[in-house]
Backbone bond lengths (Angstrom), bond angles and torsions (degrees), N, CA, C in turn:
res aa  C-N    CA-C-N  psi(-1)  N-CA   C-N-CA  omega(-1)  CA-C   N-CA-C  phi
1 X - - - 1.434 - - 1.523 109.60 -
2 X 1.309 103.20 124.89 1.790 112.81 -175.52 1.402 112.51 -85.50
3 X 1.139 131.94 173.94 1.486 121.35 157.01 1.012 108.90 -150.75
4 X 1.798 112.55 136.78 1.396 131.34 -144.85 1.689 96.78 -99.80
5 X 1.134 108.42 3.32 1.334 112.44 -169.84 1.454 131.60 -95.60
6 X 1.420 134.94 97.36 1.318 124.38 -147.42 1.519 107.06 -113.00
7 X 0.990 128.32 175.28 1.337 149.36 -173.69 1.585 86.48 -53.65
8 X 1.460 126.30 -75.22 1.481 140.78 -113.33 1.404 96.26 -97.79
9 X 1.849 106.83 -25.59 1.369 113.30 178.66 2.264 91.75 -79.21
10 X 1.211 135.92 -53.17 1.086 125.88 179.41 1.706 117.01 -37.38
11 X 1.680 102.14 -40.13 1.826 107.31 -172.35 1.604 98.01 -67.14
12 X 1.327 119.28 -27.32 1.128 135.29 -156.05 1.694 93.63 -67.66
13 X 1.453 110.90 -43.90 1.285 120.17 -151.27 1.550 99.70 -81.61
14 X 1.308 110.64 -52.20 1.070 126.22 -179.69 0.825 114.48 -52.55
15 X 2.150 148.81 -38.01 1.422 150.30 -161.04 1.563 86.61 -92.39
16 X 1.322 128.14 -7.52 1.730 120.52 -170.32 1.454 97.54 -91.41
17 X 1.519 115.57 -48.32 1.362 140.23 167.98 1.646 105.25 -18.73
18 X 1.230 92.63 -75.21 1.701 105.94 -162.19 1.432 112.93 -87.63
19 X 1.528 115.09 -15.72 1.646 115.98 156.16 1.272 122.49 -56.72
20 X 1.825 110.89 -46.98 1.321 112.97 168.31 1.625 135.06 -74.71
21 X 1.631 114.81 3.92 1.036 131.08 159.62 1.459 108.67 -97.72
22 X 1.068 134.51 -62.67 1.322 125.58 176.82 1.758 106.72 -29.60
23 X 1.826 115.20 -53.69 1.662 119.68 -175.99 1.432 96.89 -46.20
24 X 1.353 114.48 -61.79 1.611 112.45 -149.70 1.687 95.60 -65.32
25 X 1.327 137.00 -52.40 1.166 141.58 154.27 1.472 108.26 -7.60
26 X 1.540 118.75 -70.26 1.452 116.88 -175.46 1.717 114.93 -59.77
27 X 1.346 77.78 -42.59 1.781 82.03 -173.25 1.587 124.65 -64.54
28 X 1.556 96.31 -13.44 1.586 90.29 -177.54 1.692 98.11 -101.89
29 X 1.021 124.92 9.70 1.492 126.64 169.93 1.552 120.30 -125.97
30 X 1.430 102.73 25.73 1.562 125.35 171.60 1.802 100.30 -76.53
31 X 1.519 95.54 -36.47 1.824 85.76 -174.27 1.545 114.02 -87.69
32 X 1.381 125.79 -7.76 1.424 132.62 -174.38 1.571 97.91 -50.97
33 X 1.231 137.63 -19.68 1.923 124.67 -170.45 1.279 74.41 -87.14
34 X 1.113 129.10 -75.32 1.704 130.53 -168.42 1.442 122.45 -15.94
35 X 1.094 86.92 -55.90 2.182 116.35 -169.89 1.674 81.94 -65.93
36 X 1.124 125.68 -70.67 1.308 136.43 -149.11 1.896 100.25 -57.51
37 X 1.265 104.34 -55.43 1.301 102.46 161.97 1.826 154.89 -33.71
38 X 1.537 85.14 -48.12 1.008 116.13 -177.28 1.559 112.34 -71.70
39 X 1.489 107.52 -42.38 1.192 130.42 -172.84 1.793 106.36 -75.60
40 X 1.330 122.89 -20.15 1.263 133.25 -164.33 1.627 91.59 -117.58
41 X 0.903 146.92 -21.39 1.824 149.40 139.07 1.477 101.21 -39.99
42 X 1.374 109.43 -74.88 1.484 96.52 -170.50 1.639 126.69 -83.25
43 X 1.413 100.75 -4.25 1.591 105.11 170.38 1.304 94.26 -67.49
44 X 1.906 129.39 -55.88 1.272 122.16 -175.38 1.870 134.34 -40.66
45 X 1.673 78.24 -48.23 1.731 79.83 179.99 1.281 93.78 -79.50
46 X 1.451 160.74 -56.11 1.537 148.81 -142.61 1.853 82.99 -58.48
47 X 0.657 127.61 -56.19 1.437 142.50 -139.10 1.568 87.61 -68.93
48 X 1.708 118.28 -80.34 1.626 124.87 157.82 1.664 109.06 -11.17
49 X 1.122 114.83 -77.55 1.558 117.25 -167.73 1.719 109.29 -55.60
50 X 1.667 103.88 -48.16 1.385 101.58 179.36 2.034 116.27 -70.67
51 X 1.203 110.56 -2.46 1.673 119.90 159.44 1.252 113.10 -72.49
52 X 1.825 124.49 -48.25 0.951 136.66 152.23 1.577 132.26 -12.27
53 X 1.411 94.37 -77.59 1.773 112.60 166.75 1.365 102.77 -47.24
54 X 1.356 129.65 -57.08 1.395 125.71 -149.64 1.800 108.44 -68.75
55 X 1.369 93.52 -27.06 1.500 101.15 167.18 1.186 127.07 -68.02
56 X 1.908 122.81 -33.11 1.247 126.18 -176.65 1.472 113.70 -90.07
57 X 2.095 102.44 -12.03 1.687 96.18 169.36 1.606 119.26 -69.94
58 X 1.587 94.25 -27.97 1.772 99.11 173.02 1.022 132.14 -61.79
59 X 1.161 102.22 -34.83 1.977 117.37 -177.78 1.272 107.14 -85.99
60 X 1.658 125.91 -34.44 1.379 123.40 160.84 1.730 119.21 -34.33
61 X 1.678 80.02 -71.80 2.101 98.78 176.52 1.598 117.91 -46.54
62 X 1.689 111.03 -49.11 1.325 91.25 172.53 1.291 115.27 -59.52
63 X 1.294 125.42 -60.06 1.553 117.89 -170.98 1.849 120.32 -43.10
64 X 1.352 99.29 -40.62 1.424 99.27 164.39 1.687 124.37 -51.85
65 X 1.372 102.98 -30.40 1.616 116.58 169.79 1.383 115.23 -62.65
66 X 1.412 108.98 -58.09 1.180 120.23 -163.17 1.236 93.65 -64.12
67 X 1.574 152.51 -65.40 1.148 150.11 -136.94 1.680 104.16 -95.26
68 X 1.476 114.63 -22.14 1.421 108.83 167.70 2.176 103.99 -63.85
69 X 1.552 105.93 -62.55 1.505 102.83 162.80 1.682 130.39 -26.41
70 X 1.362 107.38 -47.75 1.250 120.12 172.74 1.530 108.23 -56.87
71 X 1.205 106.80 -59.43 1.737 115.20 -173.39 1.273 98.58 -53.91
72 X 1.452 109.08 -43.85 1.456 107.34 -157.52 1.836 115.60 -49.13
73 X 1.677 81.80 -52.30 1.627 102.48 166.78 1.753 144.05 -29.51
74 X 1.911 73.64 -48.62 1.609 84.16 -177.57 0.944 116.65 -78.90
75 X 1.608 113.03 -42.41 1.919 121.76 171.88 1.371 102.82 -51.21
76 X 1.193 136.88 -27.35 1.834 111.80 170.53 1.233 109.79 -104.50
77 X 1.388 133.97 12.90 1.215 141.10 167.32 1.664 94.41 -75.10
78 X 1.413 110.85 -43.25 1.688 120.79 -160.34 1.375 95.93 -74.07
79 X 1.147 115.17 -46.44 1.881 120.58 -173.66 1.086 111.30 -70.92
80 X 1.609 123.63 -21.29 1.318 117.77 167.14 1.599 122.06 -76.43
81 X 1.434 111.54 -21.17 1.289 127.02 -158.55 1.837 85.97 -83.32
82 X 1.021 100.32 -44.18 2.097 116.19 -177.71 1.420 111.31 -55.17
83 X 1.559 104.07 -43.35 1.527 107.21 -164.38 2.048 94.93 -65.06
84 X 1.611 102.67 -66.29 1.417 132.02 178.58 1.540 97.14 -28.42
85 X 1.584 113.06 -58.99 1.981 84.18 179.96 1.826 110.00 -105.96
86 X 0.813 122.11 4.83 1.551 119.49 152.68 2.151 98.70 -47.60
87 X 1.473 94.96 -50.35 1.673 99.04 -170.32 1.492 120.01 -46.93
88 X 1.949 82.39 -48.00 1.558 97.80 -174.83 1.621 114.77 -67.39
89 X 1.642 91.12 -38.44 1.952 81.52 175.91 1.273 126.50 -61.24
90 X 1.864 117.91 -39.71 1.347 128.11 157.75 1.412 112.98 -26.15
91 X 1.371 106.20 -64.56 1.781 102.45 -173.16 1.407 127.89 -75.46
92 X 1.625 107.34 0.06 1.456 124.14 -170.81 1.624 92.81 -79.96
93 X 1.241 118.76 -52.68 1.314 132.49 173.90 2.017 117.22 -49.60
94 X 1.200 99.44 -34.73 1.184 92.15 172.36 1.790 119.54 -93.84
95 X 1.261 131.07 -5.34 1.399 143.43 155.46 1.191 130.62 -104.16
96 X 1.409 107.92 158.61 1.452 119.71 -165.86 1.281 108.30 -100.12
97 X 1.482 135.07 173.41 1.509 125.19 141.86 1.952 100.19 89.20
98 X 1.340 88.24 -158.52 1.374 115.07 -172.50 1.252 92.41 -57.48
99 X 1.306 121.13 -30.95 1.910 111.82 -156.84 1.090 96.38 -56.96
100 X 1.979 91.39 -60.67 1.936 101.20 -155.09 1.705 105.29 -52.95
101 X 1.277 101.67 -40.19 1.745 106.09 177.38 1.832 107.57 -49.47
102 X 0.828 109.92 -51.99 1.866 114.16 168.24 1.150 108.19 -45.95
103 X 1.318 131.83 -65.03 1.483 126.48 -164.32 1.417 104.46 -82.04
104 X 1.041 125.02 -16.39 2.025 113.81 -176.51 1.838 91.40 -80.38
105 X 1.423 107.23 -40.68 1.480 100.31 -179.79 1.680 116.67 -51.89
106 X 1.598 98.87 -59.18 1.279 119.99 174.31 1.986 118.25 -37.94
107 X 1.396 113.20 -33.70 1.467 128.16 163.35 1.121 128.32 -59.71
108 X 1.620 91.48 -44.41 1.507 99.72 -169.15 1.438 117.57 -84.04
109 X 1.530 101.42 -15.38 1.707 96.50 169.49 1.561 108.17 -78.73
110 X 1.629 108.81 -43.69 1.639 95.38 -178.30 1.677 111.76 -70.25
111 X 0.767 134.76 20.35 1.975 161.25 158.43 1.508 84.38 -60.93
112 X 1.013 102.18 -103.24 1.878 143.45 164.47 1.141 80.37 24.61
113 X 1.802 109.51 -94.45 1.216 137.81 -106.94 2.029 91.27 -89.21
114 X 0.810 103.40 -10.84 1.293 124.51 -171.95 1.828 107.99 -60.88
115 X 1.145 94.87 -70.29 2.001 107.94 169.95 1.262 106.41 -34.09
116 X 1.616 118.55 -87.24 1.507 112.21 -175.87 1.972 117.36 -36.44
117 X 1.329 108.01 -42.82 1.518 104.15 169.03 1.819 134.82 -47.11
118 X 1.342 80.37 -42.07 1.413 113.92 176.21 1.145 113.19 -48.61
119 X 1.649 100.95 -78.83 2.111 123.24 164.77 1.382 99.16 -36.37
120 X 1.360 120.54 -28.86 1.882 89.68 -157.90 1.565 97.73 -103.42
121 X 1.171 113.63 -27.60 1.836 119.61 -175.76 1.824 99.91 -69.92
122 X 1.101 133.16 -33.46 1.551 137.34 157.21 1.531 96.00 -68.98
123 X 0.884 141.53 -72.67 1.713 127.24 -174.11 1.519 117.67 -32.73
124 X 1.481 95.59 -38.51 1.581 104.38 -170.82 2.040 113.02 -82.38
125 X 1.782 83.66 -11.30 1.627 75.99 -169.16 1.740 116.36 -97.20
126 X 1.455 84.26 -21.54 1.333 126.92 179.65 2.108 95.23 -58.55
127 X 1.170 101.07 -69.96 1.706 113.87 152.97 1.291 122.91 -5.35
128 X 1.663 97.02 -71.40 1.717 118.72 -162.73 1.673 109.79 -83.72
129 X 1.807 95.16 -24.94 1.719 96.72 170.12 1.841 113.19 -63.68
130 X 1.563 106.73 -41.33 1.528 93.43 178.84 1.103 104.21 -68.35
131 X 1.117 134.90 -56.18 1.519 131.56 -143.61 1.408 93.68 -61.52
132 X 1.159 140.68 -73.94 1.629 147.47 161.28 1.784 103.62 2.88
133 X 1.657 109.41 -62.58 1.322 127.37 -175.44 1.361 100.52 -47.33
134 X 1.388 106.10 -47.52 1.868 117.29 -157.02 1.376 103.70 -69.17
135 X 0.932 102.06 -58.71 1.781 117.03 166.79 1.025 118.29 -9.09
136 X 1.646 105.28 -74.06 1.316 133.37 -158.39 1.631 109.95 -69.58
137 X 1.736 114.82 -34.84 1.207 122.71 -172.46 1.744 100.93 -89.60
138 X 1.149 113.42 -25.29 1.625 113.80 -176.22 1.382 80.77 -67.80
139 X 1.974 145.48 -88.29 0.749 134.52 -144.11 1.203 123.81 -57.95
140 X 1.520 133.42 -8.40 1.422 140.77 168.94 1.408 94.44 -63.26
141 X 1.421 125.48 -37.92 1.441 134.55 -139.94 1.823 94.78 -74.88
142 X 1.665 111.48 -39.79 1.113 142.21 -171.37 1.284 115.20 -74.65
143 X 1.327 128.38 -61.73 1.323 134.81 157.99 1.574 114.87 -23.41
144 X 1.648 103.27 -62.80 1.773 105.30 178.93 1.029 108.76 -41.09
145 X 2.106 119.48 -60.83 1.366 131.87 -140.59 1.753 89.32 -69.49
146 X 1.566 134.96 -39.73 1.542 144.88 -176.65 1.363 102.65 -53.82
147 X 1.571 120.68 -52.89 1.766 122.94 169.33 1.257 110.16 -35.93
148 X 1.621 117.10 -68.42 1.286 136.16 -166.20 1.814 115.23 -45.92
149 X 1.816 94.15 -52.10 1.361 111.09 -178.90 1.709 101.24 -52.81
150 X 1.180 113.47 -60.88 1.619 122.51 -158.41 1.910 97.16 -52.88
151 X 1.476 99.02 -53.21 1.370 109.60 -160.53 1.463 91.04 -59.29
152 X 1.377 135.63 -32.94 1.106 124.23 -153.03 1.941 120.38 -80.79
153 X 1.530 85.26 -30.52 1.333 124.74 172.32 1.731 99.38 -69.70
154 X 0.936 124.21 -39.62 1.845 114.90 -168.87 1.759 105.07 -100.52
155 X 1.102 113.39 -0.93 1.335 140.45 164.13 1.457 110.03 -70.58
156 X 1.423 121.92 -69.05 1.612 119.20 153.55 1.105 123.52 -29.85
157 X 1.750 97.21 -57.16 1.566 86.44 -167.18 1.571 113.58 -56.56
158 X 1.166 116.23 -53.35 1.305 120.63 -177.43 1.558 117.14 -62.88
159 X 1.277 129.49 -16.65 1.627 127.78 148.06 1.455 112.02 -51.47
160 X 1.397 114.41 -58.48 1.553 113.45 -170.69 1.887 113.15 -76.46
161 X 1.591 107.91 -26.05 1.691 108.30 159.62 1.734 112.45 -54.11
162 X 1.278 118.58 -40.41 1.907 125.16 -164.64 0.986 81.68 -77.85
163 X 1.673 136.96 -63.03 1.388 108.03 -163.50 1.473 116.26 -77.45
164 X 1.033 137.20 31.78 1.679 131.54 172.69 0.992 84.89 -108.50
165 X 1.342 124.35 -55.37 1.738 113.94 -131.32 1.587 93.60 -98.58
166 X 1.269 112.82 0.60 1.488 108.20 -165.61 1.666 124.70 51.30
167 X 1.482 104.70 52.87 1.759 104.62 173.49 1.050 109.73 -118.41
168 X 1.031 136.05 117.33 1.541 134.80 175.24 1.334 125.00 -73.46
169 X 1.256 104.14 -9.61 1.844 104.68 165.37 1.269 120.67 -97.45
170 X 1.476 103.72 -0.32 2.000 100.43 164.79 1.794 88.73 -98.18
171 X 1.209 141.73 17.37 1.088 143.79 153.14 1.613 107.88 -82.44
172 X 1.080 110.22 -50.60 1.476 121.38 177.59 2.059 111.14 -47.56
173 X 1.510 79.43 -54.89 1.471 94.25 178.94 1.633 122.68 -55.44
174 X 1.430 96.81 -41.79 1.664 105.81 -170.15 1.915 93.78 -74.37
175 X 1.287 127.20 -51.09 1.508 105.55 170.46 1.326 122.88 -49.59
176 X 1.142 113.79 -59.45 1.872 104.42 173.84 1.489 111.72 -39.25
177 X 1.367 117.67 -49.08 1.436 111.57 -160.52 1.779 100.15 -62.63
178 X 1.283 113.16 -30.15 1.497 131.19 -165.52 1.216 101.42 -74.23
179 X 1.118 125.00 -50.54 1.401 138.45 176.24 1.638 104.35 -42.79
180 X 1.101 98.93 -79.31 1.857 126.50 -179.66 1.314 92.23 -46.91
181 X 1.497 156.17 -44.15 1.348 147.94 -164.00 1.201 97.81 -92.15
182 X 1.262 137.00 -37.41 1.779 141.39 167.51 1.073 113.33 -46.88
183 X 1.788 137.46 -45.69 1.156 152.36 167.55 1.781 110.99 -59.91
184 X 1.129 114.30 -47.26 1.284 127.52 172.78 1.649 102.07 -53.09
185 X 1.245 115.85 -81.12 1.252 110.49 179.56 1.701 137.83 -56.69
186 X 1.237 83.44 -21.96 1.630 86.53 158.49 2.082 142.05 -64.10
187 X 1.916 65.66 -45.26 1.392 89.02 162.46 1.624 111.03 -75.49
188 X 1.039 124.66 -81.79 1.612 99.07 151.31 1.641 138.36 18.81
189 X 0.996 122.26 -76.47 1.416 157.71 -171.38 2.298 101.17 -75.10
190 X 1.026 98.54 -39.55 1.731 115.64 -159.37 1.044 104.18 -91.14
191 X 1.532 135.97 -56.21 1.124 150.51 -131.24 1.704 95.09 -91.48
């Protein structure tokens, strides 16, 4: 029994061997610019939208300012209106006649005037309680979209580490992380 089988035909086999691993090698890291891209698109916009928020927590807070100020206003607008006919009733008590009749009148409007103050300094606080609320839930909103950003960012990195080093499980890794920062920002974005 002969054998047709030589050394040069084995080297032969072997340089085919590792050509066709080296291909599949390339080919599965043909999409890493892609991945990398994709991942740096949506790090961009999470990032955009979460600039976004940070603007509407500001404009929230001032308004919460402004309308606590406002309240602030009216409640000593109201205490002034209180003191003014507390005064007038005081002095109603000390006169007779038309006067005292003047000043109980004179009370009873700063009485009056008191309610509408009232309604509007609770309107205003009433105001500053949502906006506070809004705030608080936009900035949760923000926090996620910051997860998302970071994750999205360490996601690259680890796309552009697999393709140097040639490991495919820091490839593995950089989708999960991508994944998990996609969820983040959605939630983000939804909530």
């Amino acid at each position: 029994m002969t054998s047709d089988y030589s050394p040069r035909e084995s080297l032969e086999h072997e340089d085919r061997a590792r050509e066709l691993v080296e291909h599949a090698e390339q080919q599965g890291y043909r999409f890493v610019p892609l991945i990398a891209a994709v991942l740096a698109v949506l790090a961009g916009l999470s990032s955009l939208y979460a600039g976004r928020l940070s603007e509407r927590i500001l404009t929230l807070k001032n308004e919460a300012v402004l309308d606590e100020v406002t309240a602030s206003d009216l409640w000593s607008e109201y205490q002034a209106e209180s003191v003014k006919g507390h005064l007038y009733e005081i002095s109603a008590l000390t006169q007779t006649g038309a006067l005292a009749s003047n000043m109980r009148k004179r009370a009873a409007q700063y009485k009056a005037e008191q309610k509408p103050l009232m309604r509007e300094a609770r309107r205003h606080e009433s105001l500053r309680d949502a906006e506070l609320r809004e705030s608080a839930e936009t900035e949760r909103r923000k926090a996620s979209l910051d997860v998302a950003v970071a994750l999205f960012e360490i996601s690259i990195v680890l796309v552009s580490i697999a393709a140097l080093a040639r490991r495919p499980w820091l490839l593995a890794f950089a989708a999960l992380g991508g994944v998990v920062a996609l969820i983040y920002a959605v939630r983000g974005v939804l909530q």
